[in-house]
C-alpha positions as semicolon CSV with decimal commas, in nm:
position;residue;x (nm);y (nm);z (nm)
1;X;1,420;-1,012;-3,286
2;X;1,186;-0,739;-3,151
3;X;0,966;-0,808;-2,888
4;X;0,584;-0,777;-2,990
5;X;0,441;-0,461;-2,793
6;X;0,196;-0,613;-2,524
7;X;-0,016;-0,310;-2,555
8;X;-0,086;-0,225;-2,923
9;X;-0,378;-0,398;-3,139
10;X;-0,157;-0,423;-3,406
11;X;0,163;-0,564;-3,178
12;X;0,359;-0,318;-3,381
13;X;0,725;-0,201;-3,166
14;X;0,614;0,134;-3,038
15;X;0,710;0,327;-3,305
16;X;0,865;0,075;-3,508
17;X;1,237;0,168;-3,337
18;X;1,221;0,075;-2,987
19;X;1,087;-0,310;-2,879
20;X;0,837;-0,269;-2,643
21;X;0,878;-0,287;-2,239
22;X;0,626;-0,516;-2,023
23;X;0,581;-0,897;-1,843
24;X;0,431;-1,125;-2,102
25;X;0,132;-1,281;-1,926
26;X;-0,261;-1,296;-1,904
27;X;-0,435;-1,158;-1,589
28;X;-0,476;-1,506;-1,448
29;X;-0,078;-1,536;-1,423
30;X;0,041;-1,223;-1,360
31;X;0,124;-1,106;-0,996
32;X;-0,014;-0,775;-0,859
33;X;0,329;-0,590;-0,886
34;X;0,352;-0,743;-1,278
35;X;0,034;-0,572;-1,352
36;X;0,098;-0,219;-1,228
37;X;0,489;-0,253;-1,447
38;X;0,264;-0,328;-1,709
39;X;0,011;-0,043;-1,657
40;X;0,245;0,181;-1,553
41;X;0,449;0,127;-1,875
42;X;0,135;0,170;-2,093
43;X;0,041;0,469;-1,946
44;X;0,355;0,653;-1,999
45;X;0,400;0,494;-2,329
46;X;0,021;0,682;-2,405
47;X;0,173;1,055;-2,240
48;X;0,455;1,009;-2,470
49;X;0,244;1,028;-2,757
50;X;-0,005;1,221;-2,669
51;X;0,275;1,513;-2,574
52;X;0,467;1,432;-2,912
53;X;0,148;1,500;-3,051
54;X;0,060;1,835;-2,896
55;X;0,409;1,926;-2,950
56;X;0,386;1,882;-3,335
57;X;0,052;2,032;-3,331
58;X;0,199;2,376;-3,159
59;X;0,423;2,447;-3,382
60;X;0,129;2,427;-3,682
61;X;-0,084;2,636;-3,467
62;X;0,194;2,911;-3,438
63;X;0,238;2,918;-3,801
64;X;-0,076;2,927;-3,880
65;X;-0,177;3,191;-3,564
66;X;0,073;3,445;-3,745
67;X;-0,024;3,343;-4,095
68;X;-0,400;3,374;-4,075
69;X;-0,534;3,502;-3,754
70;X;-0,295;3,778;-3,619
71;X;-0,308;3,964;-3,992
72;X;-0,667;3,952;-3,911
73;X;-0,678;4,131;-3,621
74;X;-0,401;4,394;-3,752
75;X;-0,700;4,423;-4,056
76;X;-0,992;4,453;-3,807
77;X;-0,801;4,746;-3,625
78;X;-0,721;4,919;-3,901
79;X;-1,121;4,956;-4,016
80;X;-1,208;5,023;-3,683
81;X;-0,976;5,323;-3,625
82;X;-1,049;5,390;-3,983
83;X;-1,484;5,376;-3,859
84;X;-1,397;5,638;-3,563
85;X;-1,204;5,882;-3,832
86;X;-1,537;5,854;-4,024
87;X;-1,736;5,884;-3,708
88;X;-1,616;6,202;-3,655
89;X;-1,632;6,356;-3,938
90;X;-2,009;6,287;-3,951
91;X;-1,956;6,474;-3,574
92;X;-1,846;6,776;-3,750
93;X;-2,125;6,840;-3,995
94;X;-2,473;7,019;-3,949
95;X;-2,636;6,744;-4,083
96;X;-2,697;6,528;-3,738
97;X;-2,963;6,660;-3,494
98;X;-2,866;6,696;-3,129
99;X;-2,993;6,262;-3,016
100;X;-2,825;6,150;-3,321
101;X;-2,466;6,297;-3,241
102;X;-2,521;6,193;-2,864
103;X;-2,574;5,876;-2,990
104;X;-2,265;5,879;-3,293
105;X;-2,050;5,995;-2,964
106;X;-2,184;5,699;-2,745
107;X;-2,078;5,456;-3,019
108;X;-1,695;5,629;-3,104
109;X;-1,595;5,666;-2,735
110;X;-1,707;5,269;-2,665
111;X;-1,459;5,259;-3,016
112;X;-1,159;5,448;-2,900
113;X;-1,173;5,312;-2,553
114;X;-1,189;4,961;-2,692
115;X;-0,901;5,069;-2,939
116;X;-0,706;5,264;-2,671
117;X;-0,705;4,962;-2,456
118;X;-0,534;4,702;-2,727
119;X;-0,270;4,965;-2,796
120;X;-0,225;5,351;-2,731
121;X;-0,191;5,574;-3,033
122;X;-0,164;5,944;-3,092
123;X;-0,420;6,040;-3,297
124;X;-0,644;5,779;-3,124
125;X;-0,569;5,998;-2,771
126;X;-0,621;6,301;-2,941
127;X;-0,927;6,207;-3,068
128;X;-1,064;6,069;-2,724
129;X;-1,000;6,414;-2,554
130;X;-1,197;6,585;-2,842
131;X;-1,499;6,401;-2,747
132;X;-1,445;6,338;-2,340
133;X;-1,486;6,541;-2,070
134;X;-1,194;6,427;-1,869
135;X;-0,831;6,378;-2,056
136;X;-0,774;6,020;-2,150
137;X;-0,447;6,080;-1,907
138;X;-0,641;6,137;-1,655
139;X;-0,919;5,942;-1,687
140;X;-0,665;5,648;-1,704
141;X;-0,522;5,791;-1,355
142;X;-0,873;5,743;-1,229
143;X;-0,930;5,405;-1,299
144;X;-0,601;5,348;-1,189
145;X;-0,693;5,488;-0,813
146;X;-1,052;5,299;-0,841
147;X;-0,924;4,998;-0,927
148;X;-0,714;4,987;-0,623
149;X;-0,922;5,112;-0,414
150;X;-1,162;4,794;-0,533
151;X;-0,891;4,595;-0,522
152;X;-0,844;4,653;-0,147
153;X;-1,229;4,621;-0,075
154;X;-1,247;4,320;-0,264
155;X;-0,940;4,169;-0,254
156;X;-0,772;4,285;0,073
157;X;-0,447;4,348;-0,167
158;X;-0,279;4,649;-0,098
159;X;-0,106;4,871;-0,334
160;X;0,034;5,157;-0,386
161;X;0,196;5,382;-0,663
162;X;0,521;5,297;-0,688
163;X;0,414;4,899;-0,752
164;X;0,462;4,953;-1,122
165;X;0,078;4,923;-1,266
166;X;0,040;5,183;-1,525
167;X;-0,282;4,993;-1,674
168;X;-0,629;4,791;-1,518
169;X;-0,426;4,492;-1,690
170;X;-0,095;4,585;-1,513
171;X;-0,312;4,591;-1,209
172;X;-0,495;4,266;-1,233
173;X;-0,151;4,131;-1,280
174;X;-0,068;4,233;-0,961
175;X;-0,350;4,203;-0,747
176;X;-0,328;3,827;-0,876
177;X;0,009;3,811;-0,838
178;X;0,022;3,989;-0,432
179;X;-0,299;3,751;-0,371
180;X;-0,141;3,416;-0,462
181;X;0,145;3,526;-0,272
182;X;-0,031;3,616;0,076
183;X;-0,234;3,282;0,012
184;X;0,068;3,088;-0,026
185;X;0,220;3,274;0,253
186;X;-0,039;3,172;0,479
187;X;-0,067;2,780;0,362
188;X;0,343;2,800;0,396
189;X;0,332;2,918;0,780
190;X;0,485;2,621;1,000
191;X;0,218;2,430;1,149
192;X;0,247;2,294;1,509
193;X;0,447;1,996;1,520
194;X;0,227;1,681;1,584
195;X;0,370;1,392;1,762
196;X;0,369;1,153;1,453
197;X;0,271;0,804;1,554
198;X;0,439;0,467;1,517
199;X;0,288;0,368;1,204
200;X;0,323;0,743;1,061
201;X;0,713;0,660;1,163
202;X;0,680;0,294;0,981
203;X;0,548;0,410;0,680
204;X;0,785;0,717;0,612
205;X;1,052;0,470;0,706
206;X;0,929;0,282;0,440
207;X;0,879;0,532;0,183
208;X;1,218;0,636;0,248
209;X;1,366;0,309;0,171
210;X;1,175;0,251;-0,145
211;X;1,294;0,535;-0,263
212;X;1,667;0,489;-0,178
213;X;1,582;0,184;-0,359
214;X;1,474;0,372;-0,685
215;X;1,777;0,546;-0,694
216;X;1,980;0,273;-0,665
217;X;1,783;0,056;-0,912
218;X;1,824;0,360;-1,170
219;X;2,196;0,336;-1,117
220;X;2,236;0,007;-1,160
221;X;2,045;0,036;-1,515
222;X;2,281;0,286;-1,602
223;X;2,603;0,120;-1,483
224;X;2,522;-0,176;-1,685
225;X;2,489;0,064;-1,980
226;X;2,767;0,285;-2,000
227;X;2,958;-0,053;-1,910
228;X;2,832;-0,230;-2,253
229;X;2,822;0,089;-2,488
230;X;3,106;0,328;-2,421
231;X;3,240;0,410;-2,705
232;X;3,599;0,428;-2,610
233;X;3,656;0,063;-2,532
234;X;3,511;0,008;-2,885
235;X;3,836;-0,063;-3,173
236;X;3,530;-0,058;-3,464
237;X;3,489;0,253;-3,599
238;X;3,153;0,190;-3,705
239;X;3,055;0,015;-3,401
240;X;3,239;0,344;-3,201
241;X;2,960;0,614;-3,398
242;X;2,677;0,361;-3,322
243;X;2,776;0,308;-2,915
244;X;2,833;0,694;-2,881
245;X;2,456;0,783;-3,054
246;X;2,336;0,465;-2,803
247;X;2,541;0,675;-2,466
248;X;2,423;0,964;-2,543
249;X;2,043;0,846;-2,533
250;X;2,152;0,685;-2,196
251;X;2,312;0,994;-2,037
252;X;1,966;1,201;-2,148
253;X;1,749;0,949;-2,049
254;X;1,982;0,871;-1,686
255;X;1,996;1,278;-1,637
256;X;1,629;1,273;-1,714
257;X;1,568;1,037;-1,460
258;X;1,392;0,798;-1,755
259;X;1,369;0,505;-1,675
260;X;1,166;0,369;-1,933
261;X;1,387;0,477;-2,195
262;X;1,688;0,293;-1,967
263;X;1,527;-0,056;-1,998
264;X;1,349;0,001;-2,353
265;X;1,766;0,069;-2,436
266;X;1,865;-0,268;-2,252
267;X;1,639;-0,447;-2,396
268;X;1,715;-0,295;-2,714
269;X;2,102;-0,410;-2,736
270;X;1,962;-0,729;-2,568
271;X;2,111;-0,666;-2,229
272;X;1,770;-0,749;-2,074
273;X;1,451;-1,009;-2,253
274;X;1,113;-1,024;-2,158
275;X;1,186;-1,349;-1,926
276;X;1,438;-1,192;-1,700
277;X;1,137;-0,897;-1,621
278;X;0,901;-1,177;-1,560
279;X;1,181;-1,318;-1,327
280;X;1,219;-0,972;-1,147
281;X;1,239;-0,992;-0,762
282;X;0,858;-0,825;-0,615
283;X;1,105;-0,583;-0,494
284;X;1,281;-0,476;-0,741
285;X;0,965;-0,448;-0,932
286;X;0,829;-0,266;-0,657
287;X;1,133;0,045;-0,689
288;X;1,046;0,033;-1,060
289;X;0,723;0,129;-1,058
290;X;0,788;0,369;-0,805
291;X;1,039;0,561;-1,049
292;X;0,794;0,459;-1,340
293;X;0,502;0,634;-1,148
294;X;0,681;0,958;-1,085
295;X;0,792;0,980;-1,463
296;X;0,450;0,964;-1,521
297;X;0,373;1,231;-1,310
298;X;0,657;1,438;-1,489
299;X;0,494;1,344;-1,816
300;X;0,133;1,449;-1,679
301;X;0,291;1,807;-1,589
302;X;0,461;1,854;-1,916
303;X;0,143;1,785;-2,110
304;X;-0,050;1,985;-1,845
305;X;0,202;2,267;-1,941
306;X;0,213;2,268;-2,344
307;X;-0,229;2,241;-2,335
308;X;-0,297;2,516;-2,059
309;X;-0,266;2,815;-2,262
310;X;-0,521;2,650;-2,484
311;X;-0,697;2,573;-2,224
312;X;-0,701;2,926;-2,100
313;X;-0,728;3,046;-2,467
314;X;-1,041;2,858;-2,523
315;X;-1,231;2,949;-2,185
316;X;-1,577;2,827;-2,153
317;X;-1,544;2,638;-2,499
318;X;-1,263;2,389;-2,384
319;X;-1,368;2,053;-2,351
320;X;-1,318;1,820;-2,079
321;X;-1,089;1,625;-2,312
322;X;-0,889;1,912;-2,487
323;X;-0,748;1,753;-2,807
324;X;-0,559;1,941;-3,094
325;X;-0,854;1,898;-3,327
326;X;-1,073;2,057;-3,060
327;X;-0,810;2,350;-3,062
328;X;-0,809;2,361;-3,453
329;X;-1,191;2,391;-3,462
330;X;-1,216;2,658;-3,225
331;X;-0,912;2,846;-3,452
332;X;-1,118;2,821;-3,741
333;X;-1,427;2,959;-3,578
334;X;-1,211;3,264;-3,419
335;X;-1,092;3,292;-3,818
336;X;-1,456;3,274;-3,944
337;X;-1,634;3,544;-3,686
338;X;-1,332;3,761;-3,748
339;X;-1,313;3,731;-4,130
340;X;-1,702;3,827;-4,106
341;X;-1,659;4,108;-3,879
342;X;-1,422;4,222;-4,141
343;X;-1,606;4,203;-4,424
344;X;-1,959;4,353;-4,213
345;X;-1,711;4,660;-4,089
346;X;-1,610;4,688;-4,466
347;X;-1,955;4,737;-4,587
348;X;-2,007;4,927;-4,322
349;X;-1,714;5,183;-4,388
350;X;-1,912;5,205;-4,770
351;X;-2,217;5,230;-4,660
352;X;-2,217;5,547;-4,392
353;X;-2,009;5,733;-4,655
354;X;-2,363;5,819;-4,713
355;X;-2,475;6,027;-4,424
356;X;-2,877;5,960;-4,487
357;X;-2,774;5,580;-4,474
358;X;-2,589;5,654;-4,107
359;X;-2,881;5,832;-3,980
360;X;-3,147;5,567;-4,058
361;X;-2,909;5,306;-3,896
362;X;-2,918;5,562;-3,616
363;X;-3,311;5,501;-3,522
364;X;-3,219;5,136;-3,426
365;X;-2,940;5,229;-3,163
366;X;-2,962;5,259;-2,780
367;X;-2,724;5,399;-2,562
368;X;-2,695;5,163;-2,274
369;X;-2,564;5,220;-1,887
370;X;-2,198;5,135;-1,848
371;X;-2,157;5,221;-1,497
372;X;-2,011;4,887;-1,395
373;X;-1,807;4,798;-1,730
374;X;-1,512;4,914;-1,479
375;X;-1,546;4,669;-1,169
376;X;-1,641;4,436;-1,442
377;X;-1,316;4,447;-1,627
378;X;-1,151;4,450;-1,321
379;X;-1,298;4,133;-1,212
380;X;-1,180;3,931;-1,525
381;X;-0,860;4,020;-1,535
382;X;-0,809;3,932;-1,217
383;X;-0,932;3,633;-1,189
384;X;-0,745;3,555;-1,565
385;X;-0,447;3,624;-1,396
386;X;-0,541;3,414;-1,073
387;X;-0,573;3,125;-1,304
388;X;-0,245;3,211;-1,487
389;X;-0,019;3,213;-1,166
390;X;-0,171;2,885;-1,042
391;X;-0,130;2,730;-1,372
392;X;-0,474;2,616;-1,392
């Protein structure tokens, strides 16, 4: 008979396979050590789900990320390389006065360099040196040379040509990259040994021996196991395929260092019952939670892992509590601004086929000072790339 799960509402098995792990008790009656099993239990019991979750949900997201959004953005290029080509053919009629083609020229260069920067083309180069007074070639070797020149004035990150940036972004990458490095560097250097005192000595002691413990505890789990279910002192047949899916999960879940999944298998084949954990030694209980505690620290990184590039994605719009739904809402906003820039760069591509129409929507434009768009670029990618080495 299942066990009732002691921390659903519905006292459903966790996912109507497994019977659920924990000391039956009120708070009144259970010790301190039978509480954190308990909590510690719940809480990884929670990751699990929450990770299974955001591991469904990726896979969605990817489909629908090529499906939907990435065709959109292959679109919105297209019209926008499609907007310079028109661009300069209005360039090279007689028809714009000498402030209107400044300002036509203003607008296509912030295109192509915008353009340029996603992906280098041809025709898009060629058309960038028609207009510029330096050669896109060497205008990028300028930046280049700026950027670390900044880079050493800002970031104290030397480098030099041969380090393999041929772009800002190749650059950011490895300022970031150099910068983490020198910082870790420095917080790796040996610090000067400190007589450690006799508690200091007690406690490590301690920790030490809790964690031998663990291990052993772990073993022990699995040793009963393999001792009940392998499947070669089984005549059955039938019973032979079922112990040999049930070793398996124990040699995943032993290599894995599981140990929830150890006991929820126990107590699954009835090798363990909720009485003999209420009847578990304080120390035995005590090297439990410790190898409880750091699978849920595992857990906490793997689910760190699958929601930072989401995280990173969404910037400034994540919320404290990232959640697929919140992911899915942003996706569809991304899909609604781009599906309107579409359509407004459509109409747009109709309506300056008329070269009266382009001139009136001339009157309304100001070119603007860009003199720091380059230290500004700079800065975010760097510190993009900061966040991506640590893993923020």
């Amino acid at each position: 008979m299942k066990q009732a799960s002691l921390f659903d509402d519905d006292g459903a098995a966790r996912g109507g396979i497994v019977p659920a792990l924990g000391v039956n008790g009120s708070g009144h009656t259970l010790t301190k050590e039978q509480k954190r099993f308990n909590k510690a239990i719940a809480g990884i019991d929670a990751m699990r789900r929450e990770l299974a979750r955001w591991q469904e949900y990726v896979l969605g997201y990817q489909r629908r990320v090529a499906a939907e959004f990435t065709p959109l953005i292959a679109m919105l290029r297209e019209k926008r390389i499609a907007m310079a080509m028109l661009l300069d053919r209005a360039m090279s009629g007689k028809t714009l006065n000498k402030t209107q083609k400044a300002k036509v020229e203003d607008i296509l260069m912030g295109q192509l360099s915008e353009l340029l920067a996603e992906a280098q083309a041809p025709e898009l180069v060629q058309l960038y040196n028609k207009y510029s007074d330096v050669r896109f070639e060497d205008m990028q070797q300028d930046d280049m040379e700026f950027a670390r020149a900044f880079a050493a004035d800002a970031f104290g990150v030397e480098l030099d040509e041969s380090a393999g940036a041929n772009t800002p972004e190749d650059l950011a990458r490895l300022i970031a990259e150099e910068a983490f490095a020198a910082e870790t560097g420095r917080d790796s250097k040996p610090e000067r040994k400190r007589k450690k005192s006799a508690k200091a000595i007690a406690q490590e002691a301690m920790r030490e021996q809790a964690a031998q413990g663990a291990s052993k505890a772990v073993r022990e789990i699995f040793r009963k196991l393999a001792s009940e279910l392998h499947p070669d002192r089984e005549p059955d047949l039938e019973q032979r395929a079922r112990k040999t899916v049930l070793m398996q999960q124990v040699n995943q879940a032993y290599a894995a260092g599981d140990l929830l999944a150890l006991l929820e298998l126990q107590l699954s084949i009835e090798q363990i019952d909720p009485a003999a954990l209420a009847n578990m030694t304080q120390e035995r209980l005590g090297h439990y939670i410790l190898v409880l505690e750091e699978q849920s620290q595992k857990l906490r990184e793997e689910l760190s892992e699958v929601t930072a590039p989401f995280v990173m994605a969404m910037g400034g719009r994540a919320p404290r509590q990232l959640t697929p739904e919140a992911v899915e809402r942003a996706l569809d906003a991304d899909i609604r601004e781009l599906q309107m820039a579409l359509r407004g760069l459509e109409a747009d591509l109709v309506h300056f086929q008329d070269i009266g129409k382009l001139k009136s929507s001339l009157k309304h434009y100001r070119i603007e000072d860009a003199a720091s768009d380059d230290i500004d670029l700079l800065e975010r990618l760097f510190f993009e790339h900061v966040r991506g080495t640590r893993g923020d």
